[in-house]
C-alpha positions in Angstrom: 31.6 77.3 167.3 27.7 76.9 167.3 26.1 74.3 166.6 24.2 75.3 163.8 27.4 76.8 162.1 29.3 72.9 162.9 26.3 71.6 161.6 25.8 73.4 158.1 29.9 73.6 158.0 29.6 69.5 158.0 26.7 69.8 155.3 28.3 72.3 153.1 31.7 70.4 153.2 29.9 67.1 152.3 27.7 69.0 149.4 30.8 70.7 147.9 32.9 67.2 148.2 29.6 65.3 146.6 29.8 67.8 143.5 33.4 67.9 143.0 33.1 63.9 142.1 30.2 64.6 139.5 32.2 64.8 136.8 33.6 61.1 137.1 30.4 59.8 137.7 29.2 61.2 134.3 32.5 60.3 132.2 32.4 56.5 133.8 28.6 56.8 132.7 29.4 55.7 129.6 25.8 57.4 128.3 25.2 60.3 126.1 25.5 64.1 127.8 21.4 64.2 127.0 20.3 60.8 128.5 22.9 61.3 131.5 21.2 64.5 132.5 17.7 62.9 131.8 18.3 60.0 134.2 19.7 62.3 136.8 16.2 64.6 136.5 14.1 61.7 136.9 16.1 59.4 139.6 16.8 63.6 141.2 13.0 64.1 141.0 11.9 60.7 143.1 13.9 61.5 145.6 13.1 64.8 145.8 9.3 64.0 146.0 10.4 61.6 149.1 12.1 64.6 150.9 9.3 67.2 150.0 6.3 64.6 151.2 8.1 64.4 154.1 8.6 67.9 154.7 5.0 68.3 154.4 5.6 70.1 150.9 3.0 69.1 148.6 0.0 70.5 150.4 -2.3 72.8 147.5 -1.5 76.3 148.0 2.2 76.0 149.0 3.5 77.8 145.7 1.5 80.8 143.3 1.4 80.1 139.7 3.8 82.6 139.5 6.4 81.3 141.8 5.7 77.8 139.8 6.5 79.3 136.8 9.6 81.1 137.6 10.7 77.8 139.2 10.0 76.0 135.9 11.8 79.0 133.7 14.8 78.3 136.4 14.4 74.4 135.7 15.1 74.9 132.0 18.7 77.1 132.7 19.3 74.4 135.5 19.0 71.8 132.8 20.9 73.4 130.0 23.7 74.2 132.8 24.3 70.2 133.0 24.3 70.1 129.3 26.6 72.4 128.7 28.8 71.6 131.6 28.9 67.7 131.6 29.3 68.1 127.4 32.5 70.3 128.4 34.2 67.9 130.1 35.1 65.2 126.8 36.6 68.7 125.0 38.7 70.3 128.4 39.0 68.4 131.0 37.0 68.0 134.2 39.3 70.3 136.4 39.4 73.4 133.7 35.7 73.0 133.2 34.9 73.3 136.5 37.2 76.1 137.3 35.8 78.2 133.8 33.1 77.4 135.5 33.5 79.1 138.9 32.6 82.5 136.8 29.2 81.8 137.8 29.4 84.7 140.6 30.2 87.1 138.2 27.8 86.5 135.6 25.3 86.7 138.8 26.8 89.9 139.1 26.1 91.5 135.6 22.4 89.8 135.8 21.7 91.1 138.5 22.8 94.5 137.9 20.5 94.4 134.9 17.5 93.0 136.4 17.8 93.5 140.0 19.3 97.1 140.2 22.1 95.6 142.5 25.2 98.2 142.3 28.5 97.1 141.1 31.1 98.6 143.1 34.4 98.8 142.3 35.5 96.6 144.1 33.2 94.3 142.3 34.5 95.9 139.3 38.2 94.5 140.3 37.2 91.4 140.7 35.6 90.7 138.1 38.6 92.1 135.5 40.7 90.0 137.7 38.7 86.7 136.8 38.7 87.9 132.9 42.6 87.8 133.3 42.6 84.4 134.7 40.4 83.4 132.0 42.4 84.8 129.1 45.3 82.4 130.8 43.6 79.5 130.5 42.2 79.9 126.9 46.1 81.0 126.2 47.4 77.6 127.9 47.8 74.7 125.5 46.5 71.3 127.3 49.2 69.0 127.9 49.8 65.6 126.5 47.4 62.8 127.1 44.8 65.6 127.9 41.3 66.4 126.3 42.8 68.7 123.3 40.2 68.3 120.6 38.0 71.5 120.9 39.8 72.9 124.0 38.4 76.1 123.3 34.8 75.1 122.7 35.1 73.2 125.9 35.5 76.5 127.7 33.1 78.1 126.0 30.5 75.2 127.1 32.0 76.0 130.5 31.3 79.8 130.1 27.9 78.9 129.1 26.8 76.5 132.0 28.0 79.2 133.7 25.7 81.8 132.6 22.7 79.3 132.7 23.3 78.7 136.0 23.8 82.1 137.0 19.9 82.4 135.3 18.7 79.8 137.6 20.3 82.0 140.2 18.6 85.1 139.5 15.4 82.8 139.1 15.7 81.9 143.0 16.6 85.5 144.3 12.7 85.9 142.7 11.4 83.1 144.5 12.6 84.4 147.7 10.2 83.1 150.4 9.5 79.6 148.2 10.4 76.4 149.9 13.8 75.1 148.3 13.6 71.9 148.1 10.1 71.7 146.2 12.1 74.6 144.0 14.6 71.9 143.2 11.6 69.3 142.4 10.2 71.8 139.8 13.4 72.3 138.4 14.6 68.6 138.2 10.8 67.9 136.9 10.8 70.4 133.9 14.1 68.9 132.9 12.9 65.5 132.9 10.4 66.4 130.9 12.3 68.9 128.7 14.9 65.9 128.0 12.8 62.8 127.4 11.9 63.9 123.7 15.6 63.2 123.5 16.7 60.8 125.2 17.6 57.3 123.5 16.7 54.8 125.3 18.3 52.1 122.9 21.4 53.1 124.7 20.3 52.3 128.3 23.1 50.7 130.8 23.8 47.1 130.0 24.6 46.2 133.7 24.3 47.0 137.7 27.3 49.0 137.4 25.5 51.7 134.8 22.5 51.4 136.5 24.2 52.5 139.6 26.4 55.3 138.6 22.7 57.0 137.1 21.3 56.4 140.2 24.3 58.0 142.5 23.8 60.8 140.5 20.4 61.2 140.5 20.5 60.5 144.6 22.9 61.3 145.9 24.5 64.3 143.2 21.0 66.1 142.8 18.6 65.2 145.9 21.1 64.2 149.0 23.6 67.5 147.3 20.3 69.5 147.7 19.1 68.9 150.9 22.8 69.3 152.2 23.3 72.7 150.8 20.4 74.1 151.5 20.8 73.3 154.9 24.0 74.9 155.0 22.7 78.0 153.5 20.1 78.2 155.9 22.8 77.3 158.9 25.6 79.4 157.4 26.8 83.0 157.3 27.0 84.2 154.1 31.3 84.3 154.3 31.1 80.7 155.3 29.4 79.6 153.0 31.4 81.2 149.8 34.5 80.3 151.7 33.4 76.2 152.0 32.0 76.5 148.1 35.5 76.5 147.0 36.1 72.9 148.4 34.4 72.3 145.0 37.0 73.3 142.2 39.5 71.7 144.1 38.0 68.7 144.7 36.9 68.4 140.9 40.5 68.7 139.9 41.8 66.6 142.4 39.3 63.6 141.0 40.4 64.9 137.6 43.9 64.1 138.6 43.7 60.8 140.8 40.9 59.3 138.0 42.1 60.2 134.9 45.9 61.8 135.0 45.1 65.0 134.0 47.7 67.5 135.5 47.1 70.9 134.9 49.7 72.9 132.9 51.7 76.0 134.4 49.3 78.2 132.9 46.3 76.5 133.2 47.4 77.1 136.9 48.0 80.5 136.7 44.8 80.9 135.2 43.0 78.9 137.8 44.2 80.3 140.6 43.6 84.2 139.5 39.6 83.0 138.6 39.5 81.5 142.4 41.3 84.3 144.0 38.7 86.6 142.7 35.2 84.3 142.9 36.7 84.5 146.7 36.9 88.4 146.7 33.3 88.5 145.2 32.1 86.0 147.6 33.2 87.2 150.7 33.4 90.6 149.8 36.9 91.5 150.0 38.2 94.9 148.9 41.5 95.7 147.8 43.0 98.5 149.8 43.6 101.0 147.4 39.8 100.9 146.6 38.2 101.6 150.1 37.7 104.7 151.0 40.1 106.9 152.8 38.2 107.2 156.1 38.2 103.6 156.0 41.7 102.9 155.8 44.1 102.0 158.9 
């Protein structure tokens, strides 16, 4: 193994392990879904300025108005990703949220096949019918006891939602192609912050050290350490590699979900996970089933 590749594999494991314990950090918060998003934009954006100063990023000229303004469009469905996804986690649990939301490759798909031209195959085609069966289990599954239950099926369609807002913000970086990422990340956590302070109460701020430092974590270490690790990686990584380590993600979410808070996940609710994970690996790595490959192709 190279070293770059043992390099960005130890990033990209560290970035997917950092996300997968996000969803404690914002239930432990205490704060409302609004002002725990705002505080992670603004404590996200100083250290973000930090790394791009450093980096030699905010030199005039580095970014076209254009680039900016995609950036800030992409800072908005970055924003109302968090919302969505940190509001689903009181109505379904942390560990079916964050597996709903590993759709996100296939609503990438559909975008860009709309605004991109990119060719669905059917292969791609599979895959994503597969991941609508896994998800029709898991609105079918009844949560167990002791579980999130009230609004279990608005929950998933928050989920569903970040997803697609994140899988805008997506198609807003294939545009920006060429932009540096990390001052892409400080437009985006900048226009949320921003976006959010109209908001935000600030009656209901933290009433000790502990509060204070859970918003902090997350704005440090959730948005700009997360960052700088996984775009390293990416940059590191083949592209296999890195959909193969993002799954480290899920399963760490729902292994938090577990060990924190007791939720076990019901035998459909497994099912249904496992089918969406399967085939976010097929689209990500670009499997295709046997019978769909052509026949010159075949062994």
């Amino acid at each position: 193994m190279s070293g770059d590749i043992k390099r960005g594999s130890v990033e990209m494991t560290a970035a997917m392990l950092i996300s997968g314990t996000i969803g404690w950090f914002v239930v432990m918060s205490g704060q409302p879904v609004s002002g725990v998003v705002f505080w992670r934009c603004l404590f996200g954006a100083l250290t973000l300025l930090v790394i791009c100063g450093a980096l030699g990023l905010l030199r005039p000229g580095i970014i076209t108005l254009r680039a900016f303004g995609i950036a800030v469009f992409g800072g908005v469905a970055i924003v109302v990703n968090w919302l969505l996804l940190f509001a689903s986690y009181s109505h379904a649990t942390i560990s079916i949220a964050t597996t709903v939301y590993n759709t996100q490759p296939f609503m990438l798909l559909v975008l860009g096949a709309l605004f991109l031209g990119e060719k669905i195959t059917a292969a791609k085609l599979f895959w994503l019918t597969l991941a609508f069966a896994g998800m029709a289990a898991i609105v079918e599954a009844k949560p167990g006891a002791g579980e999130a239950s009230d609004g279990y099926g608005l929950g998933i369609l928050m989920a569903l939602g970040a997803a697609f807002f994140y899988a805008l913000a997506a198609l807003a970086a294939k545009w920006l192609k060429g932009t540096p990422p990390h001052l892409i990340a400080l437009i985006q956590v900048a226009t949320g912050m921003l976006m959010l302070a109209p908001m935000t109460t600030f009656s209901q701020l933290p009433g000790d050290a502990g509060g204070w430092a859970i918003l902090v974590t997350i704005g440090v270490v959730h948005t700009g350490l997360m960052y700088v690790l996984l775009y390293g990686a990416i940059q590191r990584l083949p592209t296999h590699l890195t959909g193969a380590l993002s799954f480290l993600y899920p399963i760490a979410a729902i292994l938090v979900d577990r060990l924190a808070f007791g939720h076990a996940l019901q035998p459909m609710q497994i099912a249904g996970a496992a089918i969406i994970l399967i085939a976010a690996a097929g689209m990500n790595l670009g499997w295709s089933p046997r019978w769909l490959r052509p026949r010159a192709l075949q062994g």
